[in-house]
ChimeraX commands (.cxc) that place a marker at each C-alpha (Angstrom):
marker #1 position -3.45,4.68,-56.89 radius 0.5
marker #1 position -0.32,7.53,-57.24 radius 0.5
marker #1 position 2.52,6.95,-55.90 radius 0.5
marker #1 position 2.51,7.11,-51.71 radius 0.5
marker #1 position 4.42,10.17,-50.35 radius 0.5
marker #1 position 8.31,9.70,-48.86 radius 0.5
marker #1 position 9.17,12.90,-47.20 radius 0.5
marker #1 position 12.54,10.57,-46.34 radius 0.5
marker #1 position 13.65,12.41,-50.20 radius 0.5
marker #1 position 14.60,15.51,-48.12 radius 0.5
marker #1 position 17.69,12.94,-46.45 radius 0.5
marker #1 position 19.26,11.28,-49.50 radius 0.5
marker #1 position 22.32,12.88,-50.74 radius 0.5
marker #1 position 22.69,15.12,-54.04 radius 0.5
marker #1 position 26.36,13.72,-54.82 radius 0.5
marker #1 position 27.74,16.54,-53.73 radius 0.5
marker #1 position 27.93,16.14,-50.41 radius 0.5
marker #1 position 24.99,17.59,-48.88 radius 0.5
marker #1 position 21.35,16.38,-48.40 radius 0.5
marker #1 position 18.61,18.08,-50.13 radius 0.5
marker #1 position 17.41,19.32,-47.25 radius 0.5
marker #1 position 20.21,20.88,-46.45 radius 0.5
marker #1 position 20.38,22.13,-50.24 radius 0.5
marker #1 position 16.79,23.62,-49.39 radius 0.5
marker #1 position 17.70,25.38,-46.34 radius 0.5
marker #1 position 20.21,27.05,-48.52 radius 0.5
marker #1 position 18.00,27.66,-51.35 radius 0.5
marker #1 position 15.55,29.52,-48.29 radius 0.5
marker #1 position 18.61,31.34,-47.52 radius 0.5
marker #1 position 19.19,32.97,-50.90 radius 0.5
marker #1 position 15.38,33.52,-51.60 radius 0.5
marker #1 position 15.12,35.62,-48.33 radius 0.5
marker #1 position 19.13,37.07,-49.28 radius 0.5
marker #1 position 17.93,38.36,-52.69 radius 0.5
marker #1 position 14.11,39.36,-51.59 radius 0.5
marker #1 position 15.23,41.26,-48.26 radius 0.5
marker #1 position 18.01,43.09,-50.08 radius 0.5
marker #1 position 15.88,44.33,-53.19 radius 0.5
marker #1 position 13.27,45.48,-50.72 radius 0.5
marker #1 position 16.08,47.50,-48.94 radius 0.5
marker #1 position 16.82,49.03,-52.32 radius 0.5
marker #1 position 13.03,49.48,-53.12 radius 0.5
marker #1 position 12.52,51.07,-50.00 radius 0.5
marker #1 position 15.57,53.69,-50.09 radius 0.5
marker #1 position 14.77,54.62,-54.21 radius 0.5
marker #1 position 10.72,53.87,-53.75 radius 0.5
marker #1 position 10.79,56.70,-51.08 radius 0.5
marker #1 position 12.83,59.15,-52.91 radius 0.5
marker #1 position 10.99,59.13,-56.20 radius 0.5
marker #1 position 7.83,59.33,-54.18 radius 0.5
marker #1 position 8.74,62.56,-52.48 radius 0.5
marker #1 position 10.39,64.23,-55.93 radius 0.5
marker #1 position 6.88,63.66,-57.34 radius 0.5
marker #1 position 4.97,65.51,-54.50 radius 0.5
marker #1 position 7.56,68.57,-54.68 radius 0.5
marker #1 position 6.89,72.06,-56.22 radius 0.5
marker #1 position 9.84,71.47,-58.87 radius 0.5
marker #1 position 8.74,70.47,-61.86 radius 0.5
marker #1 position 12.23,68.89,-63.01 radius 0.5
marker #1 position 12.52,66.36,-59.95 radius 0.5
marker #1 position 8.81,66.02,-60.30 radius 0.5
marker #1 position 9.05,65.21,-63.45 radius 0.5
marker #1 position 12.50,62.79,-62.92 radius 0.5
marker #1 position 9.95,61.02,-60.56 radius 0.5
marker #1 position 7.26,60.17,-62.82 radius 0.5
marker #1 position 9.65,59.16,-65.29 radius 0.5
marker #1 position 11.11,56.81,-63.01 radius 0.5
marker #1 position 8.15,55.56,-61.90 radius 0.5
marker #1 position 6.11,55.35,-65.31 radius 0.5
marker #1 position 9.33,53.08,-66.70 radius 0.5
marker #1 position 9.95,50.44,-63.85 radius 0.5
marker #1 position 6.54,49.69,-63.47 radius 0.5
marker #1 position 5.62,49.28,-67.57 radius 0.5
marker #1 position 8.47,46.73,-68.14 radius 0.5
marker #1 position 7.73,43.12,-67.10 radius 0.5
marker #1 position 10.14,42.10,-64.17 radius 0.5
marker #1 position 11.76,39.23,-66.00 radius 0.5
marker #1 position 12.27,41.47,-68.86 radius 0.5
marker #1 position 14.33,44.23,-66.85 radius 0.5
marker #1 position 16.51,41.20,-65.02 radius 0.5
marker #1 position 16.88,39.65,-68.36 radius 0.5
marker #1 position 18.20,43.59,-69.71 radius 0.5
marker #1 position 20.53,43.50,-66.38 radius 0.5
marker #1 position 21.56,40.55,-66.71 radius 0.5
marker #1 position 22.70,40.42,-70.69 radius 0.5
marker #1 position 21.83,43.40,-72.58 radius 0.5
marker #1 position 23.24,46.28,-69.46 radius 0.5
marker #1 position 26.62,44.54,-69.56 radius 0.5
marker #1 position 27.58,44.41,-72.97 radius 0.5
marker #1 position 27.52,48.14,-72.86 radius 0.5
marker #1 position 29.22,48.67,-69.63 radius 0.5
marker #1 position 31.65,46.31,-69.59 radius 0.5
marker #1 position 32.58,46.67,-65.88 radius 0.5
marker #1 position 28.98,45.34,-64.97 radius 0.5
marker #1 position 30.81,41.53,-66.55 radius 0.5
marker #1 position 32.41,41.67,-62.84 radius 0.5
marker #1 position 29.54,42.28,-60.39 radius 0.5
marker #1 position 28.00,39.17,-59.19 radius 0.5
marker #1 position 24.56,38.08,-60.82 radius 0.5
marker #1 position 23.09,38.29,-56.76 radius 0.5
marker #1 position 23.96,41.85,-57.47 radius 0.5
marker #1 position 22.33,42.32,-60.57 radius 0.5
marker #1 position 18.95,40.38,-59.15 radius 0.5
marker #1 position 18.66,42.89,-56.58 radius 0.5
marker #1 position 18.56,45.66,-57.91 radius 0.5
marker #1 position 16.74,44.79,-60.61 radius 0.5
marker #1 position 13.95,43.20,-58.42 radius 0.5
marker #1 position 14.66,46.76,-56.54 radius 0.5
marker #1 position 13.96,48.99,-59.03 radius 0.5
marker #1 position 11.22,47.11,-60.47 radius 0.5
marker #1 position 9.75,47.65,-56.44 radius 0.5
marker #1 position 10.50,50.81,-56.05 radius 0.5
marker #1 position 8.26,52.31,-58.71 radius 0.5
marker #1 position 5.06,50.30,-56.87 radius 0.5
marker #1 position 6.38,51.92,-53.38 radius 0.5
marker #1 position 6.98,55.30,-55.13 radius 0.5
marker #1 position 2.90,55.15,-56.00 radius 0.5
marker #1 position 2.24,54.53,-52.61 radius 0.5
marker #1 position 4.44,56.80,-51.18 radius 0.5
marker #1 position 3.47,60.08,-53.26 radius 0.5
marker #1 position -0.17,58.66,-52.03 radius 0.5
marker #1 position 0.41,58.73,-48.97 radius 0.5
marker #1 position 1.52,62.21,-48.54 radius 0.5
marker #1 position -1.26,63.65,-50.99 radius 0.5
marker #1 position -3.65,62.13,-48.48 radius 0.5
marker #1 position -2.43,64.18,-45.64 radius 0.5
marker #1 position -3.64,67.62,-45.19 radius 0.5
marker #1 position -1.98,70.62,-47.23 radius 0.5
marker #1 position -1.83,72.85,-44.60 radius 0.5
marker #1 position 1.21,70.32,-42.81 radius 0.5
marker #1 position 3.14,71.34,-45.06 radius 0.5
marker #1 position 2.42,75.39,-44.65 radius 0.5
marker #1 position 2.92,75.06,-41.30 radius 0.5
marker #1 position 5.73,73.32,-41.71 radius 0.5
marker #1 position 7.38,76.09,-43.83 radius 0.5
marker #1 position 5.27,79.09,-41.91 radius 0.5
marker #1 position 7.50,77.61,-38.79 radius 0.5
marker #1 position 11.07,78.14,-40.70 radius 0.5
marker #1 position 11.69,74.88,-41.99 radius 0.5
marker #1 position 13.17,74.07,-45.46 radius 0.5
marker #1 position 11.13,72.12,-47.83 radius 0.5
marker #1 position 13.93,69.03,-46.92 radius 0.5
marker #1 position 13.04,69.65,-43.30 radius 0.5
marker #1 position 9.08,69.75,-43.71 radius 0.5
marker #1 position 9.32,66.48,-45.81 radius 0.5
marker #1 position 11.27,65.13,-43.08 radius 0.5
marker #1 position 10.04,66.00,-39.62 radius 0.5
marker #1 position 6.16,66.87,-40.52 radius 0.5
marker #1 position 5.29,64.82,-43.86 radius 0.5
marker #1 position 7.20,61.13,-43.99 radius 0.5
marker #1 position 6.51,60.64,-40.33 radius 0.5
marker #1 position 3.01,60.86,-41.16 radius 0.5
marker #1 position 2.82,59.17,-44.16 radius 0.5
marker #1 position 4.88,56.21,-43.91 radius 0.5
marker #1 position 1.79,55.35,-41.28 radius 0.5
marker #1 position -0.16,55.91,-43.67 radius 0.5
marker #1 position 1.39,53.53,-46.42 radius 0.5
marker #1 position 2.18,50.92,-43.92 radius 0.5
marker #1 position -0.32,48.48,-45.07 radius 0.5
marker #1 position 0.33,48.37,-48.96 radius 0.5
marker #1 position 4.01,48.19,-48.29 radius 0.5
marker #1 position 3.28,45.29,-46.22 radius 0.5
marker #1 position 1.84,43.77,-49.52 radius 0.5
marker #1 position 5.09,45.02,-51.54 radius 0.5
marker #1 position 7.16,43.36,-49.06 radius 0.5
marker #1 position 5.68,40.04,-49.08 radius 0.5
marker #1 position 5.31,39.93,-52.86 radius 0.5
marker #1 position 9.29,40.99,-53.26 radius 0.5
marker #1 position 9.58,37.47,-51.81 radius 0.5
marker #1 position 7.50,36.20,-54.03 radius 0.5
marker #1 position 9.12,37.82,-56.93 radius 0.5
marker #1 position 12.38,36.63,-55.96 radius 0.5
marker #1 position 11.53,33.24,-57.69 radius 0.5
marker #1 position 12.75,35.22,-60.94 radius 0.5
marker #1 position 16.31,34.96,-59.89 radius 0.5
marker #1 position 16.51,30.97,-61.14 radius 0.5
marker #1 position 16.70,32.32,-64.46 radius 0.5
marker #1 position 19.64,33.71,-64.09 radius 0.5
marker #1 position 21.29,30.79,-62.11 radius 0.5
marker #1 position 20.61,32.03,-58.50 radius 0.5
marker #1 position 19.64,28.46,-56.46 radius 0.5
marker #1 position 17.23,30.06,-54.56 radius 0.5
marker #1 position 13.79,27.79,-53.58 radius 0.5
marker #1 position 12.33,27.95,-57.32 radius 0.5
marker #1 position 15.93,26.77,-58.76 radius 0.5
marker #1 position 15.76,23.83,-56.03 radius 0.5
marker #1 position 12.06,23.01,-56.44 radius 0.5
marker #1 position 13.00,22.46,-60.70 radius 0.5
marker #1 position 16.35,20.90,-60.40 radius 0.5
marker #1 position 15.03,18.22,-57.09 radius 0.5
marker #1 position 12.15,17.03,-59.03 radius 0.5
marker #1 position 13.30,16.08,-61.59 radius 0.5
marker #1 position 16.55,14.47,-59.89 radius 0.5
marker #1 position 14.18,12.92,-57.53 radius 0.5
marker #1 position 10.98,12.66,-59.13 radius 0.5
marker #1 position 9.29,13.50,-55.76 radius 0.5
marker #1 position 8.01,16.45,-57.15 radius 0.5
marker #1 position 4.79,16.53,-54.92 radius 0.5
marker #1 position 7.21,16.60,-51.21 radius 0.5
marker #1 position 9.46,18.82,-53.27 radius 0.5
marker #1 position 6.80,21.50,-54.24 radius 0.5
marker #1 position 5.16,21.27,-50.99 radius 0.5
marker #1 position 8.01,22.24,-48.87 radius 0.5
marker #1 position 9.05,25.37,-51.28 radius 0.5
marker #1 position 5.54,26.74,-51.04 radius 0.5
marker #1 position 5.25,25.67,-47.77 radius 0.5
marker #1 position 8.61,28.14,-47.18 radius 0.5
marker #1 position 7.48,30.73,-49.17 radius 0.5
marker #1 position 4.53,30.96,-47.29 radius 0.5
marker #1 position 6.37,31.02,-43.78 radius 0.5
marker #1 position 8.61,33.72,-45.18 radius 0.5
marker #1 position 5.36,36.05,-46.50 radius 0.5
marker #1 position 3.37,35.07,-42.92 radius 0.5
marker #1 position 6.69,36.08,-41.02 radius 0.5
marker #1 position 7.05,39.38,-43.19 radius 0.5
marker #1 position 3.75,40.05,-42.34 radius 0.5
marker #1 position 3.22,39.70,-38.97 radius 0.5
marker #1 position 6.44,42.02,-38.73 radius 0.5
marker #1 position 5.04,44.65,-40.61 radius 0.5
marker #1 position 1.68,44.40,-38.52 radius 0.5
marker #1 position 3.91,45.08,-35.19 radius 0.5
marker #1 position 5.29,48.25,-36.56 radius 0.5
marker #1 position 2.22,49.64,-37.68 radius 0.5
marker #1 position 0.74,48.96,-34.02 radius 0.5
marker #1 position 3.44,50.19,-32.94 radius 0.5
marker #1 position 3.71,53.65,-34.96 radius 0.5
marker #1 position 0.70,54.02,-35.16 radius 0.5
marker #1 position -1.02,57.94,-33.86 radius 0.5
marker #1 position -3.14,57.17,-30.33 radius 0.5
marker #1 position -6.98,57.63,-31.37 radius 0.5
marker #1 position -6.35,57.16,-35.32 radius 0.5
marker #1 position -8.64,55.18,-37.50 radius 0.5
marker #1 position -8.25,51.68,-37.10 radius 0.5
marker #1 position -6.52,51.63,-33.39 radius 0.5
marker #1 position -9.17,49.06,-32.51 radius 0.5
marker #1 position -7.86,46.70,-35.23 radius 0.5
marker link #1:1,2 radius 0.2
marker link #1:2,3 radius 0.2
marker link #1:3,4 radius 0.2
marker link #1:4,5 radius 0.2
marker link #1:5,6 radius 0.2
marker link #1:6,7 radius 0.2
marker link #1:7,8 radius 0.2
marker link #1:8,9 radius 0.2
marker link #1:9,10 radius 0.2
marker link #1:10,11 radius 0.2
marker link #1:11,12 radius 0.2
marker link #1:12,13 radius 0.2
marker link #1:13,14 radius 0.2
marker link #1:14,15 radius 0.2
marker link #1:15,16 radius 0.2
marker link #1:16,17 radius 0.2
marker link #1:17,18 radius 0.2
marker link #1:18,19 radius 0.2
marker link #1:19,20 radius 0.2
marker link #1:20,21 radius 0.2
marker link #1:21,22 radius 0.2
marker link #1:22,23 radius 0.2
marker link #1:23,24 radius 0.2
marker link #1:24,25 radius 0.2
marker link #1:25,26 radius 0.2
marker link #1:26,27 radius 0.2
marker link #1:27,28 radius 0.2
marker link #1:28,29 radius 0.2
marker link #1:29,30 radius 0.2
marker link #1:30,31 radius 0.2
marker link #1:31,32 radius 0.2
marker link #1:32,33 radius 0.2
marker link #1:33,34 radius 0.2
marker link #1:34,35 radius 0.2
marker link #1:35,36 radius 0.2
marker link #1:36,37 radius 0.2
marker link #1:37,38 radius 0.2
marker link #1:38,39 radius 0.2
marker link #1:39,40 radius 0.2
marker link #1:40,41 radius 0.2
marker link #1:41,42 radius 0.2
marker link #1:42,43 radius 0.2
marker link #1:43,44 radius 0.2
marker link #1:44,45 radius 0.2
marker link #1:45,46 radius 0.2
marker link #1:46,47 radius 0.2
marker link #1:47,48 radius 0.2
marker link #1:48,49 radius 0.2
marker link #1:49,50 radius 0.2
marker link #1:50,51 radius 0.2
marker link #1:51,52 radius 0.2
marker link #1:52,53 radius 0.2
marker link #1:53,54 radius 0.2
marker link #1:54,55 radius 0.2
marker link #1:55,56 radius 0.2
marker link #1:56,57 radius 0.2
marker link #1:57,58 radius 0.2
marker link #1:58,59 radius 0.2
marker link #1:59,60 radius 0.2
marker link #1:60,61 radius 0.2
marker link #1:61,62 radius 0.2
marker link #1:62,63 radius 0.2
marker link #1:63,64 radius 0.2
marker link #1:64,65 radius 0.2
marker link #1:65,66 radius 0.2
marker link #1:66,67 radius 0.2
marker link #1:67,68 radius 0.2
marker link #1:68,69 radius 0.2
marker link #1:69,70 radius 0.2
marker link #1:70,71 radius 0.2
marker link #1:71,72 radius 0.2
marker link #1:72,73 radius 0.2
marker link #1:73,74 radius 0.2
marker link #1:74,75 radius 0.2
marker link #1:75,76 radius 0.2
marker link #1:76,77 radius 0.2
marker link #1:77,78 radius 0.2
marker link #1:78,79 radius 0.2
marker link #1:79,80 radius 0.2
marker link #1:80,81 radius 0.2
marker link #1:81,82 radius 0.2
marker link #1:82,83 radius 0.2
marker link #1:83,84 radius 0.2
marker link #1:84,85 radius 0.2
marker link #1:85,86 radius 0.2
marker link #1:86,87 radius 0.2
marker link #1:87,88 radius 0.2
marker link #1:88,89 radius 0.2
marker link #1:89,90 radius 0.2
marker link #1:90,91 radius 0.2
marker link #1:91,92 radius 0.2
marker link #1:92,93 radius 0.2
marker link #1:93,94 radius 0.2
marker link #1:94,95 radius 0.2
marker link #1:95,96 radius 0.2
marker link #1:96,97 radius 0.2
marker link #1:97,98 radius 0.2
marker link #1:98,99 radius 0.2
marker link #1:99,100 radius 0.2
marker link #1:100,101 radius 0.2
marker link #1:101,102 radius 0.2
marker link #1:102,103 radius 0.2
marker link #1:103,104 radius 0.2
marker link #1:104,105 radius 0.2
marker link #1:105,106 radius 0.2
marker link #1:106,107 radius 0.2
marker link #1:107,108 radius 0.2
marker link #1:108,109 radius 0.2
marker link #1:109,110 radius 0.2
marker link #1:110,111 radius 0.2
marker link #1:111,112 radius 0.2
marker link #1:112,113 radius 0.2
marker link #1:113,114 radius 0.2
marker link #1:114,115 radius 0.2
marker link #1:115,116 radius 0.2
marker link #1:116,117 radius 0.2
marker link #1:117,118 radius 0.2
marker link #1:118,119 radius 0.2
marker link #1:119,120 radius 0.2
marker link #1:120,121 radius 0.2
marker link #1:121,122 radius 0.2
marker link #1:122,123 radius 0.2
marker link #1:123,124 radius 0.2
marker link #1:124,125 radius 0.2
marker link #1:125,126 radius 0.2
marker link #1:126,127 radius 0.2
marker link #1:127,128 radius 0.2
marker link #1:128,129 radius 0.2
marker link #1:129,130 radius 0.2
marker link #1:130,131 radius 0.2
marker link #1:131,132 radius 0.2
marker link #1:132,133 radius 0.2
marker link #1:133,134 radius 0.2
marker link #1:134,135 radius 0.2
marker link #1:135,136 radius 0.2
marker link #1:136,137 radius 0.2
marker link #1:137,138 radius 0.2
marker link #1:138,139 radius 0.2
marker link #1:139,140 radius 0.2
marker link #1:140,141 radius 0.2
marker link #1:141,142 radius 0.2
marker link #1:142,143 radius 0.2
marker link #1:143,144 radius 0.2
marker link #1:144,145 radius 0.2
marker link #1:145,146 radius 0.2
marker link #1:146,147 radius 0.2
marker link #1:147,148 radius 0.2
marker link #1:148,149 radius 0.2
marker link #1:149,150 radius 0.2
marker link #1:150,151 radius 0.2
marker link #1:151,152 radius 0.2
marker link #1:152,153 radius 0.2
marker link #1:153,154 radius 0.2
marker link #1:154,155 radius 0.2
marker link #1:155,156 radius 0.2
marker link #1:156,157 radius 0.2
marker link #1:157,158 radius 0.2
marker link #1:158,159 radius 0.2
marker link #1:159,160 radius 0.2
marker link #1:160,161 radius 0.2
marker link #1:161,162 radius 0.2
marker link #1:162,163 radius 0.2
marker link #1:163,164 radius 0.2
marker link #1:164,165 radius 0.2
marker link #1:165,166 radius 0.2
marker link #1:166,167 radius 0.2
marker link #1:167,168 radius 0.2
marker link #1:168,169 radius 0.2
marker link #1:169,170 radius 0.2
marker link #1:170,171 radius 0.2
marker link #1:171,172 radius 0.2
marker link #1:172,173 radius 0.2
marker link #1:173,174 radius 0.2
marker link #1:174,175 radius 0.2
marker link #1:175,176 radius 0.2
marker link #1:176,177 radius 0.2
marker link #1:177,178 radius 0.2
marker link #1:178,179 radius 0.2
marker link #1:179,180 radius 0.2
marker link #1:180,181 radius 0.2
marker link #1:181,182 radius 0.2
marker link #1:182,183 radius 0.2
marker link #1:183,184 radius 0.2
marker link #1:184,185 radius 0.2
marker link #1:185,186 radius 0.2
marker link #1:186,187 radius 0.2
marker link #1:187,188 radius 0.2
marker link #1:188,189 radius 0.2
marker link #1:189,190 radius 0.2
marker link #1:190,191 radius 0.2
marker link #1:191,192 radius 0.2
marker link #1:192,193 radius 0.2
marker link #1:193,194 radius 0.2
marker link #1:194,195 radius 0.2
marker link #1:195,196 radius 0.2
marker link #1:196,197 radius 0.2
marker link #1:197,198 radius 0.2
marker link #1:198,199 radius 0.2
marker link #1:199,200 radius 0.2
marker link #1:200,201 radius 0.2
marker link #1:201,202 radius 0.2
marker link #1:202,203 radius 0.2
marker link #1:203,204 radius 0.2
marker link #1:204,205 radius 0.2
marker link #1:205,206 radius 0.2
marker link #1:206,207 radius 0.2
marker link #1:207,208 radius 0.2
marker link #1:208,209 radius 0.2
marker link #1:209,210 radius 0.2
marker link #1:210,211 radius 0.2
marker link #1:211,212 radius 0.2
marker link #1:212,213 radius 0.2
marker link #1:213,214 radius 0.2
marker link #1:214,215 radius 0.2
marker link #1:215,216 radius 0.2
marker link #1:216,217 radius 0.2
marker link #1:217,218 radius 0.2
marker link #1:218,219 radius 0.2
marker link #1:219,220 radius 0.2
marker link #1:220,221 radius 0.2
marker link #1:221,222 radius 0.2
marker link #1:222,223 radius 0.2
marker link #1:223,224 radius 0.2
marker link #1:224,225 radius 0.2
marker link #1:225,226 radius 0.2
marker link #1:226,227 radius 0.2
marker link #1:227,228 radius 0.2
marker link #1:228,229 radius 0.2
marker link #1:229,230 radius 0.2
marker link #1:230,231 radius 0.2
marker link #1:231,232 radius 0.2
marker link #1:232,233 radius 0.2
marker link #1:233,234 radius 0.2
marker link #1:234,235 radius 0.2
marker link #1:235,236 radius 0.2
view
């Protein structure tokens, strides 16, 4: 028989004055910190090199794909790994931003190029003549993107950047290697201070998966909520 299961691990003390559960709380706190962030980056960049690859310039179109085609081919440890150590021993005044700093944006970037996919998607799918109109009516390109196009799409992309936004969480676990003590950090460090590494792994999974579950059911009440009256799906 294995050893019997003492969830009573989460109340002894780490020596430095806090229980581990309290250290896991905070670990939760910096997973969600670092994940929520990035996906505010991805979100803000994601969108705007989406749109530059649907527009009739061929230089912003082109800045686009570029964007996209290079954030997406580089393995995410890699790039936090090239933010982290190679990005500032060439710009010295990265030395004094904060490694949470440098996590987010590179788990941004690396985000936004999915969500830039997805976006440009999701306004090729819509009907050409929007856009016509939009113009035919007197509106700038900026002001057809704006007021006929994203409204549309973003409904469109809702689901897949539900799946972006619970795998940013996810993805967060890559901050540990550069000393961020989010839940991974905590799950490697309390098992093997504690050798309870069944309670230990349990709970972080058992967080992530609260965190995902939580990000999804939020992103399920917007698209009910946005969603066109009589569209596909309004049954769902």
């Amino acid at each position: 028989m294995g050893k019997s299961w003492d969830w009573q691990v989460f109340l002894l003390d780490t020596g430095g004055g806090r229980t581990y559960l309290e250290w896991l709380m905070s670990a939760w706190g910096w997973t969600l910190s670092v994940g929520l962030s990035a996906l505010v980056v991805a979100l803000l960049v994601g969108t705007l090199m989406g749109i530059l690859r649907t527009v009739p310039n061929k230089g912003l179109a082109m800045l686009g794909e570029c964007w996209t085609e290079l954030f997406r081919n580089i393995p995410l440890l890699v790039q936090l790994f090239l933010w982290y150590h190679v990005l500032p021993s060439i710009f010295l005044s990265l030395r004094e931003i904060p490694s949470f700093v440098l996590v987010v944006f590179a788990l941004g970037f690396f985000t936004s190029a999915r969500i830039s996919e997805q976006i440009k998607a999701g306004i090729r799918s819509l009907p050409t003549g929007q856009r016509c109109a939009g113009l035919a009516m007197g509106l700038t390109l900026p002001q057809t993107y704006r007021y006929v196009l994203m409204p549309m799409a973003f409904r469109v992309v809702i689901p897949p950047l539900t799946s972006e936004a619970m795998n940013i969480i996810k993805n967060s676990s890559v901050a540990f290697a550069v000393s961020i003590a989010e839940l991974t950090m905590f799950a490697m460090q309390a098992q093997e201070e504690t050798s309870r590494g069944i309670e230990v792994y349990l709970a972080v999974t058992g967080l992530y998966f609260i965190s995902a579950f939580a990000i999804n059911r939020i992103m399920l009440f917007i698209e009910e909520r946005v969603r066109v009256p009589g569209a596909a799906g309004g049954g769902k």
